[in-house]
N, C-alpha and C positions, 0 to 999 in steps of 0.2 A: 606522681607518676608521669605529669606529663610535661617535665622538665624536660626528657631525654626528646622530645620532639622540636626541642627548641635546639639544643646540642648534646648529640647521642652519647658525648661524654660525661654526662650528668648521669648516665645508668651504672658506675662505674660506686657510686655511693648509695644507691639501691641497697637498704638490709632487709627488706619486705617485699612480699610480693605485693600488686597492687595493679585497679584498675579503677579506669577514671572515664566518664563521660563530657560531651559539651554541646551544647547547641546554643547557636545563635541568629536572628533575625533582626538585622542593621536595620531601621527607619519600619522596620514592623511590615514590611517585604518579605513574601514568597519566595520573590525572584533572589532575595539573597541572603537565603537561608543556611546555615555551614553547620556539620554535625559532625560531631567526633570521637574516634574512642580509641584509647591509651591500656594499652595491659604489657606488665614486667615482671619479671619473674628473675631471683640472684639462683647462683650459681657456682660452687668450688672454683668452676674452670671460667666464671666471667660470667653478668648479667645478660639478657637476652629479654626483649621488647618486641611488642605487636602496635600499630599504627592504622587506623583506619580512618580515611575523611570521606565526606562528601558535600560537594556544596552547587547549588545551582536548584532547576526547578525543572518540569517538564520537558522544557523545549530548548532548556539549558544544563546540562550538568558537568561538572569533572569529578574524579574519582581517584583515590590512592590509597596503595597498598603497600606498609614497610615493613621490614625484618629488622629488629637493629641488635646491635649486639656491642656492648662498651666493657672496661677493664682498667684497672689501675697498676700504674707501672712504678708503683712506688709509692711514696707518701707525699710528690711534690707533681706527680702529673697522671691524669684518667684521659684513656681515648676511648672511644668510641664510632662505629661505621654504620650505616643505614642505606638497604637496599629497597628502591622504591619501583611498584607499578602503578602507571598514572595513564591516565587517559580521559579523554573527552565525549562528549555525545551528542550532536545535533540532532534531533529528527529531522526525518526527510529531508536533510543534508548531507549529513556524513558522521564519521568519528575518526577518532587517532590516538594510539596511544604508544606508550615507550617505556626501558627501562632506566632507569638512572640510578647515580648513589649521591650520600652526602657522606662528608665525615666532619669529626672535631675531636677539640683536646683541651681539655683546664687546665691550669694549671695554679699551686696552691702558690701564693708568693710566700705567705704569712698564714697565720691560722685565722686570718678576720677578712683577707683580701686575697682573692683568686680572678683570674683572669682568661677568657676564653677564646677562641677560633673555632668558625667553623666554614664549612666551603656544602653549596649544595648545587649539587650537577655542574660539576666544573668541569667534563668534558661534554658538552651541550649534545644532545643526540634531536632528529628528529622526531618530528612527531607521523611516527606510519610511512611507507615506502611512496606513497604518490602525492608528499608534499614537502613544501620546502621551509614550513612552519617549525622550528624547535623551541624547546623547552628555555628559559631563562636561565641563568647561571647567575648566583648570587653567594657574596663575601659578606661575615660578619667579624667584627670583635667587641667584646664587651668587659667591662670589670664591676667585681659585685664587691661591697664591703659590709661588714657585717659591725655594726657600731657597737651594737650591744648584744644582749641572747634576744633584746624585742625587737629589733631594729635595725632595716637592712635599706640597700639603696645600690643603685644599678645605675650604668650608661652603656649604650650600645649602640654603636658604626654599622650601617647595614649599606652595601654597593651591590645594587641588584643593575643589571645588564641591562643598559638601554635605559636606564632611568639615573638620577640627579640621587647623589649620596643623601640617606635618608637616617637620621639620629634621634634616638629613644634614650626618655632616662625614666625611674621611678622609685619610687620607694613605698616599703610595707613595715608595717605597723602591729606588734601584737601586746595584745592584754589580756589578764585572765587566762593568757597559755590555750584558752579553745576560743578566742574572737582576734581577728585580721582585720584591716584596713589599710588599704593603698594606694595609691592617687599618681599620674604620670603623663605622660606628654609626649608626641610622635611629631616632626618637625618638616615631614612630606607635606602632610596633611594638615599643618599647624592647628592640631586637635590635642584634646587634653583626654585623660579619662581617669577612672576614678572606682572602687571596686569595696565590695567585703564580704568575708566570709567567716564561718563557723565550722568547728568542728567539734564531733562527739565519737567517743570511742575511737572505731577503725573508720566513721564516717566525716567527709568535709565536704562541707554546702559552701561553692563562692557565686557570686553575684557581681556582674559591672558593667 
């Protein structure tokens, strides 16, 4: 489920409904704490997603709110659109918030290899009428291939605004059909990571 937050054209292959949590604390910090929650829902007329994050701490926070909504235009391409409210909060300094969207679109090349776009707030708006602060605007592409039914692998181009092109790859791993394992690498940060999960029934536990 919470594919479609990476690109809202992933909601587009939703056959379930489905809701997914996440929380994380980088270096076991407060101050950088990120919580998340994913819920979709299919549809005759096209999939429809809810999107919620929060990250920061007392005396820091941002916040976001998304509606998305994806569909498949055939058997060779899925779009999908994502309307977001975002905003920030300082104490006893100020706040600011705004609206934005993102969208994207797969595309299948082959039935083992598909490839994506996505664009988020690529008409930059400010943040709040009394400053001159906006929001980032950020281009992705990625291509996923799918080796076998256990084994997948990914690269992804990220050009986020005001920063140095930044490139991800990874890959995942399954056995026993309910245990995953993944392992990958972010080249901003020249950091690695490394992940696995479980699943039972309609439940899946990941870790990384």
């Amino acid at each position: 489920v919470f594919s479609f937050t990476n690109n809202q054209a992933a909601l587009a292959s939703l056959s379930a409904a489905g809701v997914g949590i996440y929380a994380e604390r980088r270096f076991m910090l407060t101050e950088n704490s990120v919580y998340a929650l994913a819920a979709a829902i299919p549809t005759k007329l096209g999939n429809i997603a809810v999107q919620m994050n929060y990250a920061g701490f007392k005396n820091f926070n941002e916040s976001k709110i998304g509606l998305a909504y994806g569909r498949s235009l055939g058997s060779k391409v899925d779009i999908g659109v994502q309307f977001n409210y975002y905003g920030y909060r300082v104490p006893s300094y100020g706040n600011a918030s705004t609206i934005n969207f993102e969208i994207g679109a797969i595309m299948h090349i082959t039935d083992r290899l598909n490839a994506g776009i996505h664009m988020y707030n690529p008409v930059a708006g400010k943040l709040g009428k009394s400053t001159d602060e906006k929001l980032a605007s950020a281009y992705k592409f990625g291509l996923g291939y799918d080796a076998s039914e256990n084994f997948y692998v990914s690269a992804e181009i990220v050009k986020e605004e005001d920063k140095p092109v930044n490139v991800t790859g990874g890959l995942q791993y399954q056995f026993k059909k309910q245990f995953f394992v993944r392992a990958g690498f972010i080249s901003e940060t020249t950091s690695g990571f490394a992940g696995f999960g479980v699943s039972w029934k309609n439940l899946r536990l990941d870790i990384a």
